[in-house]
C-alpha positions as CSV (number, residue, x, y, z in Angstrom):
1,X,71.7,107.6,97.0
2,X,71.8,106.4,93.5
3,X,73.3,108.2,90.9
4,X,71.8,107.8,87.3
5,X,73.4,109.6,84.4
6,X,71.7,109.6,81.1
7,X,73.8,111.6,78.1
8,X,72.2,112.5,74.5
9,X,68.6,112.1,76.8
10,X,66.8,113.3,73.3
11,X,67.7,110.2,71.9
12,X,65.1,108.4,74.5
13,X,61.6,108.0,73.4
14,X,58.2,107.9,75.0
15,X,58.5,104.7,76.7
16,X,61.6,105.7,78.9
17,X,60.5,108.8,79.5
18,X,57.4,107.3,81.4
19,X,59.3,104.7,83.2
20,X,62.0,107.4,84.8
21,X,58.9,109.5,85.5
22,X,57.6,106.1,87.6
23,X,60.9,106.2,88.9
24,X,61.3,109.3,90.3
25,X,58.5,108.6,92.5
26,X,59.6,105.7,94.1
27,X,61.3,105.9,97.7
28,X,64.3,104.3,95.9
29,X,64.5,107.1,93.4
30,X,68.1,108.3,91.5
31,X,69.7,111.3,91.5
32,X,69.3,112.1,88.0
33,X,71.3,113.9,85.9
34,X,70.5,114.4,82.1
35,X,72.9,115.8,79.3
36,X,71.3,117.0,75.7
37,X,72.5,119.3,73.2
38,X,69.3,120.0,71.5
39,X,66.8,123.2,71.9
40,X,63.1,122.4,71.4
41,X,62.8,119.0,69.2
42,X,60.3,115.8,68.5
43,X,60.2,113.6,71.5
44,X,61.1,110.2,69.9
45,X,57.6,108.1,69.5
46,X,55.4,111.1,69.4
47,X,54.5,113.7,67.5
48,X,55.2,116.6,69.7
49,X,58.0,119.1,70.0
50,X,59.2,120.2,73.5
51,X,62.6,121.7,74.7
52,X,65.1,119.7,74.8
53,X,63.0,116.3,73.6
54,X,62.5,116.0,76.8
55,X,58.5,115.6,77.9
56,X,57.2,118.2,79.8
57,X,55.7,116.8,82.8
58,X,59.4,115.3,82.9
59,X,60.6,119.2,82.4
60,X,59.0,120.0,85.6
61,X,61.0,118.0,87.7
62,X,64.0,118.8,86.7
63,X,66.9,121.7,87.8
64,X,67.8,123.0,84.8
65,X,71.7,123.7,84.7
66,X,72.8,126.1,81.3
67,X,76.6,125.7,80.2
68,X,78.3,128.0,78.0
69,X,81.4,126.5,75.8
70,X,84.4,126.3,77.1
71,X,87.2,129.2,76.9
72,X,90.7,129.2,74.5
73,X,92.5,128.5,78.0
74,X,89.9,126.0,79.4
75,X,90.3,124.1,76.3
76,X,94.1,124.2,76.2
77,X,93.6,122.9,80.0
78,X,91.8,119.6,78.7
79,X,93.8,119.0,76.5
80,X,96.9,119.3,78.3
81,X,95.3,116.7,80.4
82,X,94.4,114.8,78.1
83,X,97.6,114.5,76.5
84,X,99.1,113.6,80.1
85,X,96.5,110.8,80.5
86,X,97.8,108.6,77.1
87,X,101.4,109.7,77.9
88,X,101.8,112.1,75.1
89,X,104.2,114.5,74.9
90,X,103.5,117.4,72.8
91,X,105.4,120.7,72.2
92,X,103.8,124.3,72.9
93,X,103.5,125.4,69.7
94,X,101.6,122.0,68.5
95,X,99.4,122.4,71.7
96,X,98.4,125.8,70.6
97,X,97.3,124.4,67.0
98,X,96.0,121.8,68.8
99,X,93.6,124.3,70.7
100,X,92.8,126.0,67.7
101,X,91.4,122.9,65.9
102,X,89.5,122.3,69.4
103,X,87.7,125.8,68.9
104,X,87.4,125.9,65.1
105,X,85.9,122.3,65.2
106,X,85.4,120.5,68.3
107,X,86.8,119.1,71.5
108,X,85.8,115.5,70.7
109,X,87.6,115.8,67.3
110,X,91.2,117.7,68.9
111,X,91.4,114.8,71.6
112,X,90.5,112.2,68.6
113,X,93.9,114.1,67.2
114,X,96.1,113.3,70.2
115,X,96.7,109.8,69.3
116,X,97.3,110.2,65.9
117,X,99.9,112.4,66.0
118,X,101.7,110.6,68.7
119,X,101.7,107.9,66.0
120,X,102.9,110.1,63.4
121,X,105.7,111.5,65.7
122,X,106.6,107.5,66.5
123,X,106.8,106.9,62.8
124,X,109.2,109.6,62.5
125,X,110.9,108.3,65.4
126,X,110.0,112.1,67.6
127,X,109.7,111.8,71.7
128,X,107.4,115.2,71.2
129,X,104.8,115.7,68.8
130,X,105.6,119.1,67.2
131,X,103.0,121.2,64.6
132,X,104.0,119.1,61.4
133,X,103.0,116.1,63.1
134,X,99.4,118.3,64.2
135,X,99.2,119.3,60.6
136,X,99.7,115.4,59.1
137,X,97.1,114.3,61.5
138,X,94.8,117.1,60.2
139,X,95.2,116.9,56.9
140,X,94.4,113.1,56.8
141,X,91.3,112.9,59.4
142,X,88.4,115.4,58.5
143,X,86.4,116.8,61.2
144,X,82.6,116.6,60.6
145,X,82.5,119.7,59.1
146,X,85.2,119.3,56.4
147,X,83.8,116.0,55.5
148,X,80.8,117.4,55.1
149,X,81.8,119.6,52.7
150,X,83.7,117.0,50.7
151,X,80.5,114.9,50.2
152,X,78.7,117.9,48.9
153,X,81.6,118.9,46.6
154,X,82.0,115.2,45.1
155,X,79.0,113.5,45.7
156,X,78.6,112.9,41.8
157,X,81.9,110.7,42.0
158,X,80.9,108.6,44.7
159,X,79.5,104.9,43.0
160,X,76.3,105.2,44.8
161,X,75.0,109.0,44.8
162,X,71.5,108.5,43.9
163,X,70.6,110.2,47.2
164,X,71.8,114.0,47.7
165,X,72.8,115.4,50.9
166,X,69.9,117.8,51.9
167,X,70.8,121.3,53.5
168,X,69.3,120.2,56.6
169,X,69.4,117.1,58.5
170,X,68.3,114.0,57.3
171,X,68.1,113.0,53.8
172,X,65.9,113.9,50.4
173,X,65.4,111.0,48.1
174,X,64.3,112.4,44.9
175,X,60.9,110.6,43.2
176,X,62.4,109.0,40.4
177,X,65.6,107.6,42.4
178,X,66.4,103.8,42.7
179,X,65.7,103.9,46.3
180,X,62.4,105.9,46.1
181,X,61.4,102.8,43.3
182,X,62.2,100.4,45.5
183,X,60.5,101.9,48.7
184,X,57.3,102.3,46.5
185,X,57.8,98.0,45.2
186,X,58.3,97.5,49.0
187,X,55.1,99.2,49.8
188,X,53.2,97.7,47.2
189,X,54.3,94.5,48.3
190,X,53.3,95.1,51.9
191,X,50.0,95.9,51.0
192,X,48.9,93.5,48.8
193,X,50.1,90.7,51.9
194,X,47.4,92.7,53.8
């Protein structure tokens, strides 16, 4: 059998919903396996909320499979792994800060890390990468929350800030900004075409 693997499956809207759901029935039908992050969000093209983003009648049919986050040791697993697969030799004290980033941040952003501060070490002409090298890499590349935090702190520096970050997702434009004057000319314009 087929094997179809769809990851971030919130990001599909109403359209590809319906055609896997056409799928499925079909004597040819995948093996499907789905990945999301998200709890009960706005399927894409509609107006209505479900868990996951995922359509109900869609929900039905599926096995749902929880995972919990990996472990301190599971994480210092992968990345050992990691590490081995782009021929990286770290130190054990570097892949213990290298763990702790992984749990304090996320294991995207650690194995992002890997490759830096093998650089780094070359630059300093290391074979290993030890925890100053960890620290360099960390101090230049922010994680997503970090950078967060920096926009928020100096958004008032940045040339364009006409547009503050919100506390949620997304973005507020405030009524008398550039951009809200120029969505409402834009608007205007489109209606008076009609």
């Amino acid at each position: 059998a087929e094997v179809l693997f769809i990851d971030e499956v919130h990001m599909l809207d109403i359209e590809c919903f319906s055609f896997l759901n056409r799928a499925l029935e079909s004597d040819m039908a995948p093996v499907l396996i789905m990945a999301t992050n998200r709890g009960i969000t706005r399927i894409k093209g509609t107006n209505y909320q479900s868990p996951h983003g995922i359509p109900i009648d869609l929900l039905d049919r599926l096995l749902i499979i929880s995972t919990s986050p990996y472990s301190e040791k599971e994480l210092q697993q992968i990345l050992a792994i990691r590490c081995e697969e782009e021929d990286v030799e770290m130190n054990d004290d570097a892949t213990l800060v290298l763990t702790k980033i992984a749990m304090e941040t996320s294991l995207r952003y650690a194995i992002q890390l890997i490759t830096t501060a093998s650089l780094v070490c070359r630059k300093r002409k290391g074979t290993e990468v030890n925890v100053d090298d960890m620290k360099r890499v960390y101090s230049l590349f922010l994680d997503e929350s970090r950078s967060t935090q920096f926009l928020k702190e100096f958004q008032d520096e940045f040339m364009f800030n006409e547009v503050p970050v919100s506390s949620g997702v997304g973005v507020e434009v405030p009524a008398g900004s550039t951009v809200a004057s120029e969505e409402k000319e834009l608007e205007k314009m489109d209606s008076s075409d009609s």
